[in-house]
C-alpha positions in Angstrom: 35.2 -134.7 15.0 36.3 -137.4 17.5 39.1 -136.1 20.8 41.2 -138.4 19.2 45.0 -137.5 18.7 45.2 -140.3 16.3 42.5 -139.0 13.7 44.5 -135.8 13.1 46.5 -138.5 10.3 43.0 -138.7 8.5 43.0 -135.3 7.7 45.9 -135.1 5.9 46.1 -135.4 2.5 48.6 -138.1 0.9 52.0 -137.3 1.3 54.7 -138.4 -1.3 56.5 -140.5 1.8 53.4 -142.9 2.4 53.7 -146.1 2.3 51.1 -148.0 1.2 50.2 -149.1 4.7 50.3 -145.4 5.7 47.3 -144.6 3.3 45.1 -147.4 4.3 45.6 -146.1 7.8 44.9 -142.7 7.2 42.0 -143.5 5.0 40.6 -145.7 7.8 41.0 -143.2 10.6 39.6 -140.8 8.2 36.3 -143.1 7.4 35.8 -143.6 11.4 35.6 -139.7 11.7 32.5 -139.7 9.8 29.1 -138.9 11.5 28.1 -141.4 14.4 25.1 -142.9 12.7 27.2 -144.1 9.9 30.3 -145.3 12.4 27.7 -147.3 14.6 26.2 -148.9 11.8 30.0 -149.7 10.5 30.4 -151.6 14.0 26.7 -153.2 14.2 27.6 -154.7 10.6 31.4 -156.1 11.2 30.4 -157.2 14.6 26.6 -158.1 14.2 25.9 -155.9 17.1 22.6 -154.2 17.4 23.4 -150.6 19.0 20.8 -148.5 18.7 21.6 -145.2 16.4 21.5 -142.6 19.7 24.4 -144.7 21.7 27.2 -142.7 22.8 30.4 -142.9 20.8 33.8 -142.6 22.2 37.2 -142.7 20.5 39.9 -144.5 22.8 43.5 -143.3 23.3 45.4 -146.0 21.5 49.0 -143.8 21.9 51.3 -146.3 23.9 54.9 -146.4 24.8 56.1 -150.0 24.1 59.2 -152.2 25.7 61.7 -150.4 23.6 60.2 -146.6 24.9 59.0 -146.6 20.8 55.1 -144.7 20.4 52.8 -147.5 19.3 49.1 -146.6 18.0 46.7 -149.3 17.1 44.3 -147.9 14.7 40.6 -148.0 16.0 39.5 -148.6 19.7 36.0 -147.6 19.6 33.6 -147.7 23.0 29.7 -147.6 22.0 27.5 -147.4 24.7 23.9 -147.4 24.9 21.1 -147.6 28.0 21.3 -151.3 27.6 25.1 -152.3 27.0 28.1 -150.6 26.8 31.1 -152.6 24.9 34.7 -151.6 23.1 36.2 -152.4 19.7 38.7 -153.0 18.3 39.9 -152.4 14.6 42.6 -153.2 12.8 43.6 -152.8 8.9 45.9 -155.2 7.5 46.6 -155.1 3.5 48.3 -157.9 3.1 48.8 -161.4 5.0 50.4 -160.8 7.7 49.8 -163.4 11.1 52.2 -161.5 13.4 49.8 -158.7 13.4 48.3 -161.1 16.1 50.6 -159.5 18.5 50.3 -156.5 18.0 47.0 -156.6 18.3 46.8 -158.5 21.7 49.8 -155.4 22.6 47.2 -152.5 22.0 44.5 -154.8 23.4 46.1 -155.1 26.7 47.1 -151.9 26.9 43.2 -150.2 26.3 42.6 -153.1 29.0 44.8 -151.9 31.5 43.0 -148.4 31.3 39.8 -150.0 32.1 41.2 -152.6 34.8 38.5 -154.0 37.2 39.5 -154.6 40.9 37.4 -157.4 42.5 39.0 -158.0 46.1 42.5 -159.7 45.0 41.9 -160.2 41.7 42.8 -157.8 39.0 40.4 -158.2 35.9 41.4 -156.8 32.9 38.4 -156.3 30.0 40.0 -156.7 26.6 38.3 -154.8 23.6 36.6 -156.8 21.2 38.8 -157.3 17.5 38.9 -157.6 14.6 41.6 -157.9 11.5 40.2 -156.6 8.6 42.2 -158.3 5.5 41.9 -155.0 2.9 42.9 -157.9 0.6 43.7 -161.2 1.1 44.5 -164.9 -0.6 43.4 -168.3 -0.4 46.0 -168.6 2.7 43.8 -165.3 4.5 42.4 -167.4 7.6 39.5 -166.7 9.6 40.7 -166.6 12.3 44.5 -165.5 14.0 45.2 -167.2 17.1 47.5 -166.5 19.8 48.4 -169.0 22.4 49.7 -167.5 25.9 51.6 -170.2 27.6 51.3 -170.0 31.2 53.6 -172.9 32.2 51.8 -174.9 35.0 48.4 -173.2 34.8 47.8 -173.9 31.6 47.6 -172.3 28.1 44.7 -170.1 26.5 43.9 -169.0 23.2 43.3 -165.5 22.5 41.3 -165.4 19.1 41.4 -162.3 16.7 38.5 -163.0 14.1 39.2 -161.7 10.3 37.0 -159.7 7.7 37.8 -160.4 4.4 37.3 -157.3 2.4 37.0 -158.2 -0.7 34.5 -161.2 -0.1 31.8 -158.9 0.1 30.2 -157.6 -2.5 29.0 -153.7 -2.7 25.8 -154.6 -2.7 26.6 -156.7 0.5 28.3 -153.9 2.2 25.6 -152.1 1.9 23.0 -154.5 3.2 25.2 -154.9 6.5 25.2 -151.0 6.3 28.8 -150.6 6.1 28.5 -147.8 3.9 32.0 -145.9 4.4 34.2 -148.6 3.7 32.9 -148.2 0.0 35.9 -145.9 -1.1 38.5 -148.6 0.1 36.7 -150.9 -2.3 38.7 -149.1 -5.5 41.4 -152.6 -4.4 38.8 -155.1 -5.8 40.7 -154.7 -9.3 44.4 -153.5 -7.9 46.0 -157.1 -8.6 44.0 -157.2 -12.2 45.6 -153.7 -13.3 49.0 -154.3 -11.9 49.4 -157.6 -14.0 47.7 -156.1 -16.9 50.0 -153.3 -16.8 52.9 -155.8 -17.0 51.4 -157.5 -20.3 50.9 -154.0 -21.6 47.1 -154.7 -22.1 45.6 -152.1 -19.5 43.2 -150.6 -21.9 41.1 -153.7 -21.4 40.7 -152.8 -17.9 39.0 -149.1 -18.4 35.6 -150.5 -18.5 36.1 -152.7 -15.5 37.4 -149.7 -13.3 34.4 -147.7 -14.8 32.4 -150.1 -13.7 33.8 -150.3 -10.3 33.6 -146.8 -9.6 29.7 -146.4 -11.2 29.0 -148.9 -8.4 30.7 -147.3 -5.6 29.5 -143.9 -6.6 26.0 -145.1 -6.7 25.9 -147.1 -3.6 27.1 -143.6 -1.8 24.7 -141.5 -3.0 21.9 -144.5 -3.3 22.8 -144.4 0.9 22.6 -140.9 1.4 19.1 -140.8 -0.2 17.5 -143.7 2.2 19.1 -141.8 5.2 21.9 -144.1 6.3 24.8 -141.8 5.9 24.6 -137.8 6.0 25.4 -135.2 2.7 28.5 -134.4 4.6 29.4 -138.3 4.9 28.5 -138.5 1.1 30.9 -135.2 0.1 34.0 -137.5 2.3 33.2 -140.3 0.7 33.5 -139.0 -2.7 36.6 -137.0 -1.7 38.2 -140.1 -0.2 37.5 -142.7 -3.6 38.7 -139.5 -5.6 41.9 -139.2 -3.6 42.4 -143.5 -3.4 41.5 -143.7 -7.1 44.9 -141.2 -7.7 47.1 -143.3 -5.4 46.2 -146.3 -6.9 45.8 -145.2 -10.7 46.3 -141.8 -10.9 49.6 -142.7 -13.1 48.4 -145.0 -15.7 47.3 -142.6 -18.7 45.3 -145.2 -20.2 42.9 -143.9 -17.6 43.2 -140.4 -18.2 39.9 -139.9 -19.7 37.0 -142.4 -19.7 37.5 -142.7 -16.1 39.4 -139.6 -14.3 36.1 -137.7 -15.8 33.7 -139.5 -13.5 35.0 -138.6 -10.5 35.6 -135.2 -11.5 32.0 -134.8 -12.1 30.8 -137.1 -9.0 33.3 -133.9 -6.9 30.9 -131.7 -8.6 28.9 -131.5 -5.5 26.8 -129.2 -3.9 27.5 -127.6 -0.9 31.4 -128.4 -1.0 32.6 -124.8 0.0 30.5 -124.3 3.4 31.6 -128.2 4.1 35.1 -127.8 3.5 34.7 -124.4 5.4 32.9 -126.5 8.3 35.5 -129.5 8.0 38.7 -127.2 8.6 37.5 -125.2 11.0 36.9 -128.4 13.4 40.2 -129.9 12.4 42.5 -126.9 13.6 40.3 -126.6 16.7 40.8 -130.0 16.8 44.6 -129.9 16.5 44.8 -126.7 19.1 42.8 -129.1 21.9 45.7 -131.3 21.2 48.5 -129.1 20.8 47.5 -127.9 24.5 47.4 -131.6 25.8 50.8 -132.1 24.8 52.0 -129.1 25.8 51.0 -129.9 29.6 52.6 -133.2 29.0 55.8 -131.1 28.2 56.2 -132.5 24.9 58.3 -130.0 22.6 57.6 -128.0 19.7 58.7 -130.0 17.3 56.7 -133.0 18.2 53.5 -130.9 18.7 54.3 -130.0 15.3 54.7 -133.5 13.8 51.6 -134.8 15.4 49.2 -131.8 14.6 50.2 -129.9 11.2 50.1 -126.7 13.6 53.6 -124.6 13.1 55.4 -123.1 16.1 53.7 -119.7 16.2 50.0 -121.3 16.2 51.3 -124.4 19.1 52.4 -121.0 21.4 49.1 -119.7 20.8 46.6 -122.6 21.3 
């Protein structure tokens, strides 16, 4: 499990609050915590990079402290670094069209720049991560590309371009050719719009075979992965877990489902193995939270913040 304060949200299950931003956040930060063959290939594919499966992985801080003294986190900042190259990235989810996110992204850009500032005499470089916006769904409007122009005045303007994934363009099979394998739960939204407007006619019993459909793919692709060697058993249990858990946010209330299609994922969690992996799994997150709990503490941050950020309660933060 990545140092990373921010994956500790990944862990959790859904809470009641979430918003539906809030899920596709966790559920990212979840699906980069996976093991660091799958996560490179994830970056090779969105990025067309070619790292080579033994580069080092490493999680950035993305906790900063804006204008208004308000915590901002940008969700992935990723450095892969191999004997050849070593590069950053940058990841953002976005589930609906949304330009402005533009700024924020150039925000936490500059600010994982600033960390790794470059002095070369009198000049101050600043290396910005590579991005990208990933459109969890989008519309004809989506672009592909979000630019922001910084006006200098008298020395002139410059674009700073943000390129866009479109989710929902790919296909699974074409996820899976680019090898990005662990997005596959997230891929439950290809019939969200569908179902919500059926459910307004009254005629969502026409989508069960649809979402059976959907879910026989994405449940096939996973284990189809596992068996060639691109993602691990333990990658393969998450994966499961997370479509099971996105499939109940999503359509977990419509009983029209109830049946034909809550049985398939109750039989696809039927996995071997589950109890020494879930053993494994929360034995690394609270050792996980303690490292942080610890960091915080030495930043004198109180108890009740520890708390909010790490799940831990107060007599387990005094002991970590």
């Amino acid at each position: 499990m990545p140092d990373n304060a921010n994956n500790t949200e990944a862990t959790r299950p859904f809470e009641a609050s979430d918003t539906i931003s809030q899920i596709f956040d966790k559920l990212l930060k979840r699906i980069l915590s996976l093991s660091k063959g799958a996560v490179i290939d994830l970056v090779n594919g969105m990025f067309d990079e070619d790292f080579p499966p033994d580069s080092e992985v490493t999680f950035n801080s993305t906790e900063n402290v804006n204008s208004r003294l308000r915590r901002t986190v940008a969700d992935i900042i990723i450095t892969l670094r191999s004997k050849d190259k070593c590069r950053r990235f940058h990841m953002e989810a976005q589930i609906s069209n949304d330009n402005t996110i533009v700024l924020r992204v150039f925000e936490y850009g500059f600010h994982d720049a600033l960390r790794h500032q470059e002095v070369d005499g009198n000049k101050i470089i600043l290396p910005f991560p590579e991005p990208m916006i990933i459109f969890l769904e989008h519309t004809r409007n989506t672009p592909d590309e979000v630019i922001l122009e910084l006006d200098f005045g008298k020395h002139g303007k410059f674009e700073y371009p943000v390129a866009t994934m479109k989710f929902l363009d790919y296909s699974v099979a074409e996820l899976c050719n680019r090898r990005m394998v662990i997005l596959l739960p997230l891929y439950l939204l290809r019939l969200r719009r569908e179902i919500e407007s059926a459910k307004a006619k009254k005629s969502v019993r026409e989508k069960v075979k649809d979402l059976q459909s959907l879910i026989s793919d994405i449940l096939k692709a996973i284990a189809d992965n596992e068996k060639i060697g691109n993602i691990t058993n333990k990658d393969t249990l998450e994966l499961v877990h997370m479509t099971s858990h996105l499939y109940k946010y999503l359509y977990g209330n419509i009983k029209e489902f109830d049946k034909e299609v809550s049985t398939m994922l109750i039989g696809a969690l039927e996995l071997p193995c589950d109890a020494a992996f879930e053993a494994e799994r929360n034995a690394a997150v609270e050792e996980h939270n303690r490292k942080i709990a610890r960091k915080m503490k030495k930043l004198g941050k109180s108890i009740n913040e520890i708390m909010e950020v790490t799940d831990l309660t107060a007599d387990e933060i005094e002991k970590a």
